[in-house]
C-alpha positions in Angstrom: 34.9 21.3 -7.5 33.7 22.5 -10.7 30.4 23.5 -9.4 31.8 25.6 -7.3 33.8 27.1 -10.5 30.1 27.9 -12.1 30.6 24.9 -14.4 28.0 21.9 -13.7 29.0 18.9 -12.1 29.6 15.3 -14.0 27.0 13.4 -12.1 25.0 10.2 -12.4 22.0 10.6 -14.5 18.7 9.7 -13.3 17.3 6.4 -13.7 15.2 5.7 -17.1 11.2 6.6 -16.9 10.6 3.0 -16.7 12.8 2.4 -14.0 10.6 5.5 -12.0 7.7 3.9 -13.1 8.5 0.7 -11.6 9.3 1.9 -8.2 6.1 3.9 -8.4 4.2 0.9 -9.1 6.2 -0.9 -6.2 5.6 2.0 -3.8 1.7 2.1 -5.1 1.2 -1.6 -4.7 2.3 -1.4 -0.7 0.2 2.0 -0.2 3.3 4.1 0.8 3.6 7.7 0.0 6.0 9.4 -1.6 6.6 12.8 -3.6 7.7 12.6 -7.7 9.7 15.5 -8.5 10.1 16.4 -11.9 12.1 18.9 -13.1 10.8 21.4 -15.6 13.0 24.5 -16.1 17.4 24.2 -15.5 18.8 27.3 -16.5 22.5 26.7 -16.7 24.9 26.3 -14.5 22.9 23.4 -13.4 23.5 19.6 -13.0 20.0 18.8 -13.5 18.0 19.3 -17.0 14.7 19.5 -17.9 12.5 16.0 -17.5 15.3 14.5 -14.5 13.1 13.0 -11.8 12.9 11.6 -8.4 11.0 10.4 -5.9 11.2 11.5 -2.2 10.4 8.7 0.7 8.7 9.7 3.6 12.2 8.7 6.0 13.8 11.2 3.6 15.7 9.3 1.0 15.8 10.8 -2.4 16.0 7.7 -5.1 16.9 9.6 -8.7 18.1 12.5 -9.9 17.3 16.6 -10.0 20.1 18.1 -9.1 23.6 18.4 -6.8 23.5 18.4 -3.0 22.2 21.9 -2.5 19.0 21.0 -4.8 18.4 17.9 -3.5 18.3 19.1 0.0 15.9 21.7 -0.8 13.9 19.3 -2.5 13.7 16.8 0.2 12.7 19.8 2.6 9.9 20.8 0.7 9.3 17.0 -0.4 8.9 16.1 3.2 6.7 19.1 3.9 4.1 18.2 1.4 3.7 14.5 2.9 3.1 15.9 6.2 0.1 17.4 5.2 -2.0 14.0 4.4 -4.7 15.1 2.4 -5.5 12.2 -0.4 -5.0 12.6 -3.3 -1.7 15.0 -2.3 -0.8 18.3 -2.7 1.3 19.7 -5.9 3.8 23.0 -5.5 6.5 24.7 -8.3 9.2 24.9 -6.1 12.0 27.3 -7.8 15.6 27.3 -6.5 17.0 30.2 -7.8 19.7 32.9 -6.4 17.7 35.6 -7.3 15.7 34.7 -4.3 17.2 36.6 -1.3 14.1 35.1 1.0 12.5 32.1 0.6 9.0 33.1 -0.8 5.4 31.7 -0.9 2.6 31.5 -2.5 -0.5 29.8 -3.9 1.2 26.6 -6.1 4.3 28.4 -5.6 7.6 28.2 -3.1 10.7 29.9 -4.0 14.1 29.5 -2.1 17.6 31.0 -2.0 20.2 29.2 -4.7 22.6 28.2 -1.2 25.2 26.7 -4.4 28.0 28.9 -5.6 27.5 27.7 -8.8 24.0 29.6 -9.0 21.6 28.4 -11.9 17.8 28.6 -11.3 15.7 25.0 -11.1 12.3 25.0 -11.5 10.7 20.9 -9.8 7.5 20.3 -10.0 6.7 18.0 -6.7 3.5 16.1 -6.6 2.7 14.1 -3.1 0.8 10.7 -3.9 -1.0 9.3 -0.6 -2.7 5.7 -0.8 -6.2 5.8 -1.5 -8.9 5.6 1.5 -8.9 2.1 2.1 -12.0 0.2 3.1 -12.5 -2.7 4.4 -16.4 -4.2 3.8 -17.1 -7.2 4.9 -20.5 -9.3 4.0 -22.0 -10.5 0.6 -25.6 -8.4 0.4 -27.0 -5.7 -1.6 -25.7 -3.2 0.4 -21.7 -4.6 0.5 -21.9 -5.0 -2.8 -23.2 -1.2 -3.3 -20.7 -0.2 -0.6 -18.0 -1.4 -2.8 -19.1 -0.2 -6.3 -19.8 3.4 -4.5 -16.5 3.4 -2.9 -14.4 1.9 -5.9 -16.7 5.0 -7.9 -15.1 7.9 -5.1 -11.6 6.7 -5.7 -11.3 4.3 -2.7 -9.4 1.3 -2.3 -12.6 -1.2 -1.2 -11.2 -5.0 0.0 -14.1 -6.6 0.1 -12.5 -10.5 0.7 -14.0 -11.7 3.7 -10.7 -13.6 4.2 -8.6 -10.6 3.8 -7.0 -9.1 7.3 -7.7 -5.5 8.4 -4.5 -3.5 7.4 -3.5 -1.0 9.8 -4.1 1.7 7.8 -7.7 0.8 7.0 -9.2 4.1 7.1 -13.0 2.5 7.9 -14.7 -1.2 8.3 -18.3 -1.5 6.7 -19.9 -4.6 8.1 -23.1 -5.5 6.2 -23.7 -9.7 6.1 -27.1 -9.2 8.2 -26.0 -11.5 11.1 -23.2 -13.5 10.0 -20.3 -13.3 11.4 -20.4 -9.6 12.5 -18.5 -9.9 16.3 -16.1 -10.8 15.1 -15.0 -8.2 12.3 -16.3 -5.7 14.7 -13.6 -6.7 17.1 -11.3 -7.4 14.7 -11.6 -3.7 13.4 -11.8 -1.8 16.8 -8.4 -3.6 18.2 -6.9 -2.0 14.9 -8.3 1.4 15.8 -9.9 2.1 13.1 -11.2 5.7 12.7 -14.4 4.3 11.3 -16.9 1.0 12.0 -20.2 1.3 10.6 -22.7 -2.1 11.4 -25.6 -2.3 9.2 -28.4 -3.0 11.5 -31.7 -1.5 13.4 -30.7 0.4 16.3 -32.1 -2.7 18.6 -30.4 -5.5 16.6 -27.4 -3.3 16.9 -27.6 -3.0 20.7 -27.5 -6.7 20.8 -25.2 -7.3 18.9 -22.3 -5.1 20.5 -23.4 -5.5 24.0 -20.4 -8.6 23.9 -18.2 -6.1 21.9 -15.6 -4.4 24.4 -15.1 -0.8 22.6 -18.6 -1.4 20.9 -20.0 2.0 21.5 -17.6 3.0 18.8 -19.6 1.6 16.0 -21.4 3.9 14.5 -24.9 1.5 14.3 -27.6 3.0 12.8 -24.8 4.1 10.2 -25.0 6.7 8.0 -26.4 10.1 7.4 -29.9 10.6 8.2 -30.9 10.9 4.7 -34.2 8.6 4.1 -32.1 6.7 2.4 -34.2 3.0 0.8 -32.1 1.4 -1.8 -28.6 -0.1 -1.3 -27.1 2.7 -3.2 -28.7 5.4 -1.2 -27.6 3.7 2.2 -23.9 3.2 1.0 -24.3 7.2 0.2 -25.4 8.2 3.9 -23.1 6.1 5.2 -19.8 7.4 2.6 -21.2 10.7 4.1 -21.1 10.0 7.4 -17.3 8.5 6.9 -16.1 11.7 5.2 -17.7 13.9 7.8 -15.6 12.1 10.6 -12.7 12.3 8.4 
């Protein structure tokens, strides 16, 4: 009630910065998204202060703490909003709750809504979306896997290179370059996961061969890559980065 009165609310505090930083290593580890909001600017009557934090879940839930009810709807609107747009490595917005706001307003870096509390007070949040890197997936042990790797890890992809390793369901692109070992088997492995991209290092001809017992195999991008004259193992894992981000 005392919100209401103009007075802030007793509430419960947000959770110590290492207690954030742990979930956000937790929510890193298992490639899930989610949206840190950090407050930078409470003028009073607020519940919230400066340096109170939270992290937003893509089903909604708000774990921490940067304001009351009406705040914390607001920022699981806007929260949710930047999520939706999926574009690694997220989207960043000042998002200012403030009654002097009669229409919610918008600009570059910049959304400002109506204070829907009595109470009034002006909260200034800085949200920041974190999406999972690209992963790939490449699978072989020559030259060019390992340059695939090195030139992905370099772009700020998430390579798994294990042979062993399953093909996640979010795996954004398969690379197979082992030169005849095992490749039908990946190949299939990756289209029944969908996956937007499968690139087979070979000759056009070998390539042929090797996906005419591949259901789906005119999916595989084989020659991959750009057409770049591309020679070294470097300059093919280039063409064919390019060739992934152009389809992306």
């Amino acid at each position: 009630m005392s919100e209401f009165l103009g007075m802030p609310a007793t509430r419960k505090r947000a959770p110590a910065a290492l207690d954030v930083q742990a979930r956000v290593a937790e929510l890193r580890s298992g490639r899930e998204p989610y949206v840190l909001a950090t407050v930078v600017r409470a003028q009073r009557p607020t519940s919230a202060k400066a340096g109170d934090r939270a992290l937003v879940l893509p089903d909604g839930t708000i774990e921490g703490f940067v304001g009351g009810v009406c705040a914390a709807d607001t920022v699981r609107a806007q929260g949710l909003r930047l999520l939706e747009l999926r574009r690694p490595p997220g989207r960043t917005t000042l998002l200012r709750i403030t009654p002097e706001a009669g229409e919610p307003h918008e600009e570059e870096g910049l959304v400002a809504v109506g204070q829907p509390c009595l109470s009034g007070g002006t909260l200034e949040i800085f949200l920041e979306a974190v999406l999972p890197p690209v992963l790939v997936h490449v699978y072989g042990d020559s030259p060019i896997a390992r340059a695939f790797a090195a030139v992905g890890r370099a772009m700020g992809y998430q390579v798994e290179a294990d042979a062993g390793a399953a093909i996640a369901d979010d795996t954004a692109a398969v690379l197979v370059a082992s030169h005849g070992v095992g490749e039908e088997p990946v190949l299939r492995a990756a289209l029944a996961k969908d996956v937007p991209y499968v690139a087979l290092i070979a000759s056009r001809r070998r390539g042929a061969a090797v996906l005419a017992g591949v259901e789906g195999g005119e999916r595989v991008h084989v020659p991959a890559g750009l057409d770049i004259g591309a020679r070294t193992p470097g300059e093919v894992a280039v063409s064919v980065y390019a060739e992934l981000i152009s389809t992306r």
